[in-house]
Every structure is written in structure tokens, then in C-alpha cells.
N, C-alpha and C positions, 0 to 999 in steps of 0.2 A: 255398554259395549262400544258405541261411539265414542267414547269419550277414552276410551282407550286406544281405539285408531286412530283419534289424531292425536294422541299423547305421542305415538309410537310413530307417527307419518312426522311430527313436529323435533324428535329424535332425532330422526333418520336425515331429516335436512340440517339439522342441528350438526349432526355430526361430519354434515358433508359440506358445510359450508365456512367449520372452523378452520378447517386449514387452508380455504381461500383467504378467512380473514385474515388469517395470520400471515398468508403470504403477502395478499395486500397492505397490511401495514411495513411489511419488512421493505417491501419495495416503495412505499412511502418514505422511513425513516434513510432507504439510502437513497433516495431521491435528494433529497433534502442535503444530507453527506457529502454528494455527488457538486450540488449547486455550490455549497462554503466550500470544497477543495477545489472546484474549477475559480474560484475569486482569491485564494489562499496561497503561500508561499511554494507550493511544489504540485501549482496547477498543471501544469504542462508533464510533469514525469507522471503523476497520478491520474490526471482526465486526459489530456490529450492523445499522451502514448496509448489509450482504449480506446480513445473514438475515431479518431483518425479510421478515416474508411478505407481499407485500397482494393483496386483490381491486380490480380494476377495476369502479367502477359508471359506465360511459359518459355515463349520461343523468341528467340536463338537461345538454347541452351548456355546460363541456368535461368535467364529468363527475366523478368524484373516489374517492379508492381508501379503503378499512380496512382496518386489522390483521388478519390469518385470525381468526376467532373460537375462541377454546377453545386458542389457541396460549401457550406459556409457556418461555422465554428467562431466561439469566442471564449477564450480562456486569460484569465487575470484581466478582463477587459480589454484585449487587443482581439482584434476580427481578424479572423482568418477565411482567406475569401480562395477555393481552388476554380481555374477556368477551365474550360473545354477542353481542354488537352492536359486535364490531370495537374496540372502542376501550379505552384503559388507563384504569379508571375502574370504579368499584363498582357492580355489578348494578342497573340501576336502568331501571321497568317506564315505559312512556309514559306512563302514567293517572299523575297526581301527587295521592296521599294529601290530605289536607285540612287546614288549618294549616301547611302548606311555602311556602315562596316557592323556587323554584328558579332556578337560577342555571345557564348551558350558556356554557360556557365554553370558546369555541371558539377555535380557533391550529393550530400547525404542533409540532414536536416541542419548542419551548418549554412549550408549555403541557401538550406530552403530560407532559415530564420525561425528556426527555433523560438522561441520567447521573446522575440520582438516584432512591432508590426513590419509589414513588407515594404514601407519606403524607406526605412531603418535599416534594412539589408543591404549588405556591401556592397553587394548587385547593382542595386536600384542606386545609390549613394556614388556609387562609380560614374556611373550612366551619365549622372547629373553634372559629374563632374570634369567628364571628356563633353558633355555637350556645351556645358559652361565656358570651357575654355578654345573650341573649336571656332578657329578663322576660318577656314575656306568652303561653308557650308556642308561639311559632312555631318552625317548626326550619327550619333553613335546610339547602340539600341544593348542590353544587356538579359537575355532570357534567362529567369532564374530555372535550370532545370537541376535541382534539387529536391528530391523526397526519402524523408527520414528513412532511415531502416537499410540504405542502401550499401552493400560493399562495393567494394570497385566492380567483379563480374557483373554487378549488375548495370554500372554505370555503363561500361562496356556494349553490354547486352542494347542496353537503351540509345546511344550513340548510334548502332549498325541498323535500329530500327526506324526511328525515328531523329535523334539530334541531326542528323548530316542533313535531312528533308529541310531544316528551316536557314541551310546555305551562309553555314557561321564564317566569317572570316576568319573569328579566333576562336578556339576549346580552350579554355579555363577551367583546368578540373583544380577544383578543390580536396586535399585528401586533410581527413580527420586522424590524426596521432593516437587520438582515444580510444577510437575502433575500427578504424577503420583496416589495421593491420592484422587482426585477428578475426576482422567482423563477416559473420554467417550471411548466405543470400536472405534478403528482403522475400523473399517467397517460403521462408521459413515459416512463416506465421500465418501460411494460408494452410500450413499440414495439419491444423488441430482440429479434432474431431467437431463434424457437422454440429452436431448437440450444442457441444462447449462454444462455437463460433459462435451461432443463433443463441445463446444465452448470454455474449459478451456484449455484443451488438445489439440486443432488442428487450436487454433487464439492465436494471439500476444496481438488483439485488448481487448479481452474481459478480461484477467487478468490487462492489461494496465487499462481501463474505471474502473475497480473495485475495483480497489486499489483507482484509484483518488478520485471516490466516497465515499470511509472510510475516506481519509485524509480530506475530504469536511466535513465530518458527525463528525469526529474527532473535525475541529476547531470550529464545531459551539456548540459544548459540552464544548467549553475551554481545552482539552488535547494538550497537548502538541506534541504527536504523533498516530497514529494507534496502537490499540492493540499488534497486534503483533510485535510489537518492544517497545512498551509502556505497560509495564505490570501492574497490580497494584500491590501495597507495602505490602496492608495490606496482614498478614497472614492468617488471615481466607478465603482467595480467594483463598489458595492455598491446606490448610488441615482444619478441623475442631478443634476448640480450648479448647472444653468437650473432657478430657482423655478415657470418658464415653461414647463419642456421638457411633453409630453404625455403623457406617461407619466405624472404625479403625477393629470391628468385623468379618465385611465383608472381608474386605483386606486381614485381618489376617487368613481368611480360602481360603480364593485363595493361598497363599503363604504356608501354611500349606498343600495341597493339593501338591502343588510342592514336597514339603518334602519328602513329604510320596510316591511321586510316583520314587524319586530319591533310596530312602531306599529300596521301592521293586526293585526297577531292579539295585542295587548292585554300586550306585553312593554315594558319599559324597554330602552334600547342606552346600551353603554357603551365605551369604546377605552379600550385599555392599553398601552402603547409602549415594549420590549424595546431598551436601548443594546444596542452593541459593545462589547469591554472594550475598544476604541482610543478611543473616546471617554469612557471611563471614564478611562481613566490618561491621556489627553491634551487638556487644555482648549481645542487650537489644532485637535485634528483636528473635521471638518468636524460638523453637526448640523443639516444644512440639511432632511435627514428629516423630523427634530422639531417642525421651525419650520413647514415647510408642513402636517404632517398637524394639525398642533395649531392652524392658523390654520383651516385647513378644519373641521373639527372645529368650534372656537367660531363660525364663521360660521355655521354649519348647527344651533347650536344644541344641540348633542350632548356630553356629559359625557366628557372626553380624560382620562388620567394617562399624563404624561413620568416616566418610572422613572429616568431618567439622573440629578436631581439627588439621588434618594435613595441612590444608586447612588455617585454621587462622593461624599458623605458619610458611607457606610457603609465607603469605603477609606480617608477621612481620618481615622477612629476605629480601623481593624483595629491590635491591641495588637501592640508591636514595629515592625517595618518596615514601611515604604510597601507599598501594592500595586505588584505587580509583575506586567510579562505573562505570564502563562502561571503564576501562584501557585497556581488554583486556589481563589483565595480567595472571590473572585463568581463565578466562573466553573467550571464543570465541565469546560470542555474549551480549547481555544484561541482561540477568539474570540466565543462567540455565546450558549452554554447556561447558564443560570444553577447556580451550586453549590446544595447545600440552604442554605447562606447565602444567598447570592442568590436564590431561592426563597421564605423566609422574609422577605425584606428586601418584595419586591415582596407579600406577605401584608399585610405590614403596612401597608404604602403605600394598598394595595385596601382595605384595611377602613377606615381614616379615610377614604378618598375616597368611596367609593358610600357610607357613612354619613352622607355630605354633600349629596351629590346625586342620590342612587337613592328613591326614595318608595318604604317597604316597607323599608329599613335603619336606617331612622334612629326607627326606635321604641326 
């Protein structure tokens, strides 16, 4: 009789302990997964776009998130270090020191840096290079406030909150071509159910399972890869191709909205405009983007720089072979983020341009 209770007590934990194991190995094997794709060719679309932490700031309507603060990340080997105030970008207090011209230098995970360390960003690369050539004691300071995910409202949003607090001289907004004309608010990603959040954020297993299952739903559609590393071609997936359509309207009064709030509180506004590598290596695909932000832009009187044709000529010089998609040569990843070439290209670009037409650079 004993020996059948604990035959049956030895069951019963048997049976209750298998599917910890099984979960604990599954959460092993993608642990493991998790570590070769964070050092692997498409660390940053597959580990980073998951871990990246943000907070939600709802208000001003629609509202817009930051990096956790004091959070620090390393994918492909570059560290990713976020400060106190959310954002990749050097300690830097609201009160601005006396002889600085500052520069806030806002965008989306372009201008964060993307797939390159943060002294590789064009930001930082700028800085160095108005402080490098600056006589008369001014130092020049460049805030990266960039975090991926963002559309312009949200850029927006973040400006009336806090960018005007750290007393910019110049706004330099960065707009991305890729997505940034089509692209959803940044606070999109905090609507998915409590369960799924707390499963993405505190398991290995459940980013692991979810990705296999896109690459599952992937081959059976004939792609070649998962979206996010497989983007589509065409350009209507990325902006509208009516110079007419109302969406470039919309855009154009979030960004006008910038302007005007840089104008009252005694700032210069500047646009900077991030190709696709498809219009890099293809002179037929479309740049209708270009065409209207850059005609809006000069109509309103506002200082633009098109980075596309520095961009094609800095592939026409790469030593050896043509650029090629996915080289890695401008580009950090498949279609959108600039390499620290690319990075450095767009540096340079910035500094003869606003030494052109920013008052306060051209000393």
C-alpha cells in the first residue's frame, strides 16, 4: 500500500513538473538563439527592435515614448548606453552653459543610430566637427533626441514637452523617407495586451516562438524573408505617389507646427532628409518624397538638405565595386539605417549646409 502512494505521489509530481521542464528547456534553447542573433547579421531588426524598453508619455496628444533611463544593451558588439532623460545621447542638463549654441537634433532611430555606436552618429560626428573648426570660442553641443519608433506627431509631441526645456538654438529634425511618411505613433506598441507585453519583455521563449512563426507564415506566402528584414520595393508602401494625395498636407503641418514653435522661442528650424538604399542604387526608383518635402520646405522658407545626392556619390566613389543592396556600405541594415559611413557622409553634408544657412554656424 505504501509503495503505491508513492508510486502515485511520484506521478503526480512527474506529471507536474514535465511541463516546467519542457518550458525550461524551451526558454534555454531560445536563450541561447536570442545570444547568436544579438552577435549575427540582423541583430538589431531581431533583438534590439524586442528589447528596446520604452515608457509611454501619453500627453499632449498622441503622446510619445523614451528609452527606460539608466537602461544599457549591446547588440552586434556596439553598447548601447540610454541616459536620464530617455534618450542615446550625453548627459546634458536643460540650463545651456553660456557661449554654446545647441543644436537638438531630433528624428526617429536614424538620428538615434541605429546599428552604429553613438560617437558614429552624425550628431555626435557634427558636434566634433563645428567644435573642431570653431574660432571664437563657441562650442557647439548636439542633443541626440532620437528614439526609434517615432513618427513626426510624436516628434512633435516630444518638442512641446520637453526639447524647447534644453533651450536649442537650432531644431534639426531629421525625417526618414522609409517611414516616416506613412509611419504609426510610437505609442502603438504599448496597446498590446498586458499578458503578450509581460511575455515579450521577461521570456526568451516567446520572442523566440514568434519570430519562427513569421518565418513559417513568411515561406508559405513565397517571401523570401520576414518583413522586417524583408521589406517591400515598391514605393507606394512607403509614401504616397499623388503629389496631391493628403497625407503629404498632414505631414507638412506637424513639421510646420515645429517651425513655428522653434521661431517663438527664439530657435532657428532646419530639415534633413534620410534616402532609402533603393533610391540610392536606383535612379528610376521613385523620390517623389524628396520632391514634395523639398518644394514645401522652400516655399515656407525653411532651410531643407536632400542627403540622396550625397548619398549617390558617395556609392559612385566606394573603392572596388558598385554599391550593392544589402553591402552594408551606406547602409547598416537592409534598407533604411545609415552605416557609420553613411553617418559620416550625412556629417558632412550637415556641416557645409547649416554653415550656409543657420546664423550662429557660419562664424
Amino acid at each position: 500500500m505504501k509503495n503505491k502512494k508513492l508510486e502515485a505521489t511520484f506521478n503526480i509530481v512527474l506529471a507536474l513538473a514535465s511541463p516546467l521542464l519542457l518550458l525550461a528547456l524551451l526558454e534555454g534553447i531560445a536563450f541561447v538563439w536570442e545570444r547568436n542573433q544579438a552577435n549575427g547579421t540582423y541583430a538589431w531588426e531581431l533583438v534590439a527592435s524586442r528589447r528596446l524598453d520604452w515608457i509611454a508619455y501619453p500627453e499632449p496628444e498622441p503622446g510619445y515614448t523614451l528609452m527606460r533611463p539608466g537602461s544599457h544593451y549591446v547588440w552586434q558588439g556596439i553598447p548601447v548606453a540610454i541616459n536620464s532623460s530617455g534618450l542615446r545621447s550625453p548627459e546634458t542638463p536643460y540650463g545651456k552653459p553660456e557661449g554654446t549654441f545647441r543644436i537638438l537634433n531630433l528624428g526617429d532611430s536614424v538620428a538615434m543610430g541605429w546599428g552604429v555606436r553613438q560617437e558614429e552618429t552624425y550628431g555626435q560626428v557634427l558636434a566634433g566637427a563645428l567644435n573642431e573648426r570653431s574660432e571664437n570660442g563657441l562650442r557647439y553641443e548636439v542633443i541626440n533626441a532620437g528614439v526609434p519608433g517615432w513618427n513626426l506627431e510624436n516628434v512633435l509631441a516630444y518638442l512641446k514637452v520637453e526639447g524647447l526645456r534644453y533651450q536649442p538654438d537650432l531644431i534639426l529634425l531629421e525625417v526618414t523617407i522609409v517611414n516616416d511618411i506613412f509611419g504609426k505613433s510610437g505609442l502603438l506598441r504599448q496597446n498590446q495586451s498586458p499578458v503578450i507585453e509581460w511575455l515579450r519583455k521577461n521570456t526568451y521563449s516567446w520572442p523566440f516562438l514568434s519570430i519562427q512563426l513569421q518565418w513559417m507564415q513568411a515561406r508559405s506566402e513565397g517571401k523570401e524573408r520576414i518583413d522586417v528584414i524583408n521589406p517591400p520595393r515598391n514605393a507606394a508602401s512607403y509614401f504616397p505617389q499623388d503629389p496631391g494625395d493628403e497625407r503629404w498636407d498632414q505631414l507638412w503641418s506637424w513639421i510646420e507646427e515645429m517651425a513655428d514653435l522653434a521661431e517663438v522661442n527664439g530657435a532657428e528650424f532646419a530639415i534633413t532628409l534620410f534616402p532609402m538604399e533603393y533610391q540610392v542604387l536606383d535612379e528610376n526608383y521613385s523620390t517623389l518624397a524628396q520632391s514634395v518635402l523639398t518644394e514645401k520646405a522652400l516655399s515656407a522658407g525653411l532651410p531643407v538638405l536632400d542627403l540622396l545626392p550625397a548619398y549617390r556619390a558617395a556609392c559612385q566613389e566606394k573603392p572596388g565595386t558598385p554599391c550593392q543592396l544589402e553591402d552594408r556600405y551606406l547602409f547598416a541594415d537592409v534598407w533604411m539605417h545609415p552605416s557609420a559611413l553613411g553617418h559620416q557622409v550625412a556629417a558632412g553634408e550637415l556641416e557645409k549646409f547649416l554653415s550656409e544657412s543657420v546664423a550662429g554656424l557660419n562664424q
